[in-house]
Backbone bond lengths (Angstrom), bond angles and torsions (degrees), N, CA, C in turn:
res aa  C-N    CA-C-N  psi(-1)  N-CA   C-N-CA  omega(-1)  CA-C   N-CA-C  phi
1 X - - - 1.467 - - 1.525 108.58 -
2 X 1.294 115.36 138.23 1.346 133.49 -168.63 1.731 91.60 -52.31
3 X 0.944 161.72 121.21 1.670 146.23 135.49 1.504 127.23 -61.35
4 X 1.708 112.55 -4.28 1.131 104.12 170.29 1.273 121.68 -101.01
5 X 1.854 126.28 -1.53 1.128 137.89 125.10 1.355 133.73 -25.14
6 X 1.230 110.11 -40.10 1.504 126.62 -162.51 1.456 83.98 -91.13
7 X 1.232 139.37 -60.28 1.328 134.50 -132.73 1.798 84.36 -107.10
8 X 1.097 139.31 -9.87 1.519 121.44 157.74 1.720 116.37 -82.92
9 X 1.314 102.85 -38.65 1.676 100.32 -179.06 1.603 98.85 -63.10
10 X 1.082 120.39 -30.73 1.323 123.72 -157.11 1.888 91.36 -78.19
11 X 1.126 118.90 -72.55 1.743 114.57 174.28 1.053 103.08 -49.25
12 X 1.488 145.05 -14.06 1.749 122.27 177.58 1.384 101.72 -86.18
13 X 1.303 119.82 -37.98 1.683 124.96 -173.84 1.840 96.92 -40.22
14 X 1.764 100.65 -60.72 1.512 87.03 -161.49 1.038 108.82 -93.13
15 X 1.531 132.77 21.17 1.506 137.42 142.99 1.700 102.01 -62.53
16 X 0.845 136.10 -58.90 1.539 135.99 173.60 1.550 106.60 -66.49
17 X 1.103 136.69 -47.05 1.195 117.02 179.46 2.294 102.92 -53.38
18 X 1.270 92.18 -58.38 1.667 85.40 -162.22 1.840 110.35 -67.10
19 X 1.776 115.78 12.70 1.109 104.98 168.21 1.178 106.94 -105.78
20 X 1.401 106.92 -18.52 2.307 98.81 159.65 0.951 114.15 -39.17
21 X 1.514 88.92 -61.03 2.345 101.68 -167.49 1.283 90.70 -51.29
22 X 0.940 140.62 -41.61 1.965 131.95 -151.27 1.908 104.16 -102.49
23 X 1.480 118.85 -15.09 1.118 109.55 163.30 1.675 113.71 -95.53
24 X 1.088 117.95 -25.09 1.707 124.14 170.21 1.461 112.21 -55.30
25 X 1.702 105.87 -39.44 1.753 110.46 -150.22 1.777 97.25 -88.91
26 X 1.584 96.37 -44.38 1.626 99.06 -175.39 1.157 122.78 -134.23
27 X 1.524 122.38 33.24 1.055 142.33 119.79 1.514 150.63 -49.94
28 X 1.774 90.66 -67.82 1.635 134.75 -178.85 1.591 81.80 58.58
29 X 1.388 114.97 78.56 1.336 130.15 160.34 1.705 106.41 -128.02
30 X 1.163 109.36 133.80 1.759 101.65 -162.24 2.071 106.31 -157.49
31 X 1.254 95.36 13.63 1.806 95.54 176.64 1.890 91.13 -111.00
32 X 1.830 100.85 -67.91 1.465 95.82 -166.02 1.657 105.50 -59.10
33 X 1.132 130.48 -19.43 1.531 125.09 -147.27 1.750 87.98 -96.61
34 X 0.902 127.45 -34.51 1.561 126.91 156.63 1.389 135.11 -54.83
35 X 1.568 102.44 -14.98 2.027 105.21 175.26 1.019 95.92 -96.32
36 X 1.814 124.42 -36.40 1.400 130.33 176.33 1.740 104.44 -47.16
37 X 1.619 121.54 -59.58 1.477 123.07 -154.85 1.546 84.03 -62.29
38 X 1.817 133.34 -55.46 1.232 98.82 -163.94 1.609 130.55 -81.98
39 X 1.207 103.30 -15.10 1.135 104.46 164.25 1.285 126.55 -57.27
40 X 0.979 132.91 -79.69 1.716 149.78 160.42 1.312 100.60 -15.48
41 X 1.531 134.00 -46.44 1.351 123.16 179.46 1.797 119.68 -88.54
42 X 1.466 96.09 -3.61 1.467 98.50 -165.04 1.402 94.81 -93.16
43 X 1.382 133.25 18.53 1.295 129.34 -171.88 1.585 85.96 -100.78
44 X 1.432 122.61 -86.88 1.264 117.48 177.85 1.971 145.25 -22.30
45 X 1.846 91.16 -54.23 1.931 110.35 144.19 1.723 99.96 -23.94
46 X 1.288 106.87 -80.44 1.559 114.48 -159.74 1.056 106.86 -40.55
47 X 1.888 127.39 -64.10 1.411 135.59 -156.96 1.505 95.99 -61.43
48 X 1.352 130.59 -46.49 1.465 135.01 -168.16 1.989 108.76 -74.91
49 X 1.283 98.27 1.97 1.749 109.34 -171.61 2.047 83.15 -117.43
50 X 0.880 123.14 -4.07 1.483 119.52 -178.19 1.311 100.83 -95.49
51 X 1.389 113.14 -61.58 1.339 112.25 -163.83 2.218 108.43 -62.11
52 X 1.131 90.64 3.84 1.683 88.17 -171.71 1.762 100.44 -119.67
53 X 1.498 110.16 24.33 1.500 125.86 -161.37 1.683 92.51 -91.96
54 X 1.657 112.27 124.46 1.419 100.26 169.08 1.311 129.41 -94.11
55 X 1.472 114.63 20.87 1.706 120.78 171.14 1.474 93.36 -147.08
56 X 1.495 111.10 162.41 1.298 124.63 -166.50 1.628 98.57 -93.60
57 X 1.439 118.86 -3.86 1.578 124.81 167.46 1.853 102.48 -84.71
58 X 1.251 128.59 -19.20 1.414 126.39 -165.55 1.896 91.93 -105.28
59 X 1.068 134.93 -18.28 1.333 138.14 -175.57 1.863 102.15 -110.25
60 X 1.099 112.21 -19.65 1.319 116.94 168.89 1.906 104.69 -63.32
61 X 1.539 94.31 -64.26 1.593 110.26 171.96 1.413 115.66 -24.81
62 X 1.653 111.89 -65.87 1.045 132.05 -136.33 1.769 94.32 -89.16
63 X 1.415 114.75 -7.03 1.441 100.14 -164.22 1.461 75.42 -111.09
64 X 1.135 141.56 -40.13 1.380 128.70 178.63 1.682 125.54 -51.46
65 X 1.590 105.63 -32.19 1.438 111.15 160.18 1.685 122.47 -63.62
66 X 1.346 102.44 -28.36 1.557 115.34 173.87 1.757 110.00 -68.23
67 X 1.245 97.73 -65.86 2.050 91.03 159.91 1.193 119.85 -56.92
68 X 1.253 138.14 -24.78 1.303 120.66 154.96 1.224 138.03 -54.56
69 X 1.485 121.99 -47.23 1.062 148.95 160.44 1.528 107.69 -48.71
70 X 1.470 108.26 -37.83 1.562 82.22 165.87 1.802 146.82 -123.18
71 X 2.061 92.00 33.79 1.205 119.33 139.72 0.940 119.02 -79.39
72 X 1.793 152.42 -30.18 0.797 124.31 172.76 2.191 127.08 -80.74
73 X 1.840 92.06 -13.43 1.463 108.05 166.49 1.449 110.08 -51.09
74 X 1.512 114.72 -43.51 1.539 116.29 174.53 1.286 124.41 -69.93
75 X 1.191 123.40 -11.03 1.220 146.91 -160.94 1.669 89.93 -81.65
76 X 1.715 104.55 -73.45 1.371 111.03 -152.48 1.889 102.67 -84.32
77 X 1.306 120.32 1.87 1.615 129.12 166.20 1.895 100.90 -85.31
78 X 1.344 119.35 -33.10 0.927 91.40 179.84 1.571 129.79 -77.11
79 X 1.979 97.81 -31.12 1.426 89.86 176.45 1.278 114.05 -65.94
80 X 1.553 132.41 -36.40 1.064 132.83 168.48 1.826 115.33 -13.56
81 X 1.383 97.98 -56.93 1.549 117.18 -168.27 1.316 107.40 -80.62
82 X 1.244 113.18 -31.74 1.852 120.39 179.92 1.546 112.18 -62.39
83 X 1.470 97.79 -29.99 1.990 113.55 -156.74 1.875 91.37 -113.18
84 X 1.078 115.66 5.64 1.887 129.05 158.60 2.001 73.71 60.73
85 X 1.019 115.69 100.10 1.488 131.79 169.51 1.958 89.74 -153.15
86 X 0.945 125.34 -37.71 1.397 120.56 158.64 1.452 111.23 -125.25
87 X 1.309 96.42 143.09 1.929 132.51 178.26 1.723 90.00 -68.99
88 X 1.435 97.87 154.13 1.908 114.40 -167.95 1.757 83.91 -73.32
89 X 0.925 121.01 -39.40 2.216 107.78 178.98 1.455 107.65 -63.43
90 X 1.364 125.26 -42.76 1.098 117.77 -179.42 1.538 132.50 -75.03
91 X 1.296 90.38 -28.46 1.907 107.86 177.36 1.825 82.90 -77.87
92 X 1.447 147.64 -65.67 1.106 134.39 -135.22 1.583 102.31 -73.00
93 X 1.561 125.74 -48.75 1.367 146.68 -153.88 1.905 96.51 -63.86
94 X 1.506 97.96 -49.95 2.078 102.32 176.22 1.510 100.55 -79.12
95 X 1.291 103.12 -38.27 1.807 76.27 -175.97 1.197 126.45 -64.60
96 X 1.577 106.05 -33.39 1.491 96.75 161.86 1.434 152.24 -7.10
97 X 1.984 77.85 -77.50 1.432 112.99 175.79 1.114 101.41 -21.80
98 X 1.949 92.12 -85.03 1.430 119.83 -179.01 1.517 137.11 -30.70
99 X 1.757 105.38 -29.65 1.650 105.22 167.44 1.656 115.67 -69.91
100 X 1.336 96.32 -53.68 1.408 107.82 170.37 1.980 130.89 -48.23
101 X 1.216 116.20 -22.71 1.322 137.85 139.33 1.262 119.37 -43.56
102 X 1.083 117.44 -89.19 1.841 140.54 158.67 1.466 106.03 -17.23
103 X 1.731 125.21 -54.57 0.999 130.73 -167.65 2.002 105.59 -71.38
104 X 1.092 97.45 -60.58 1.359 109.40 156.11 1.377 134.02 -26.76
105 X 1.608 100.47 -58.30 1.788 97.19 177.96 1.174 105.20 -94.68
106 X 1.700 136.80 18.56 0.895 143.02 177.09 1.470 99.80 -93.11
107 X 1.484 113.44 -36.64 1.529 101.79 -166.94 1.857 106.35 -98.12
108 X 1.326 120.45 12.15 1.548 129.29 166.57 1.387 97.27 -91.50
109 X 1.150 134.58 -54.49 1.816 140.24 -168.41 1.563 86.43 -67.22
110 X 1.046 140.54 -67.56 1.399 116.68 -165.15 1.576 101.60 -66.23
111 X 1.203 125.74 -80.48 1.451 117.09 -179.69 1.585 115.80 -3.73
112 X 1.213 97.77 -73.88 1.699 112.02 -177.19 0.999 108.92 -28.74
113 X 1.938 121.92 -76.63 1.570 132.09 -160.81 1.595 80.77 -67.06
114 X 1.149 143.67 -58.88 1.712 120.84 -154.52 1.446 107.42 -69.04
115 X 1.452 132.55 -19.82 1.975 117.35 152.68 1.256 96.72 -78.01
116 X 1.347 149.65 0.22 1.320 130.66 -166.90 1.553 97.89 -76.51
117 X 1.741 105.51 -56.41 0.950 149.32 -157.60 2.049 95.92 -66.63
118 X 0.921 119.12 -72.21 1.409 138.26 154.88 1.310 121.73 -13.23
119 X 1.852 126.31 -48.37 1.058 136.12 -138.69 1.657 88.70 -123.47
């Protein structure tokens, strides 16, 4: 298992966790900042539910739920940014992250199904 997967989903989780705390505290934003916390963390969950996957079809799954999770993370940063709950530095600096994630578990999910596919 990739570990530098693990260890980026894992720093974005508590990049999203500490922008709850900071949209809850000085915001008092508390519906969108909650699809954000699970989303944003459900990317990382997954990769750590992969690496304990006993076929390369159940870790295939599991990393594809992780890219999902983090189209819909972009999803709920953007309205964030649409509805000015984040400043254009703050929406740009996580989204980043977040593309770069995406890009990532984008290039294990294809890999995967093409030895899946292969083998």
């Amino acid at each position: 298992m990739d570990s530098a997967i693990r260890n980026k989903s894992k720093l974005f989780a508590i990049r999203i966790v500490k922008l709850y705390r900071y949209l809850c505290s000085e915001k008092k934003e508390y519906i969108l900042s909650k699809q954000l916390l699970r989303s944003g963390t459900s990317i990382g969950a997954n990769v750590v539910e992969a690496q304990a996957a006993i076929s390369k079809k159940e870790f295939l799954a599991k990393m594809y739920i992780s890219f999902k999770e983090c189209n819909e993370t972009e999803y709920w940063l953007e309205l964030l940014h649409d509805t000015d709950y984040l400043t254009d530095d703050e929406f740009v600096s996580i989204r980043q992250d977040n593309i770069e994630l995406k890009k990532l578990l984008s290039s294990i999910t294809y890999t995967t199904y093409q030895n899946l596919q292969n083998s």
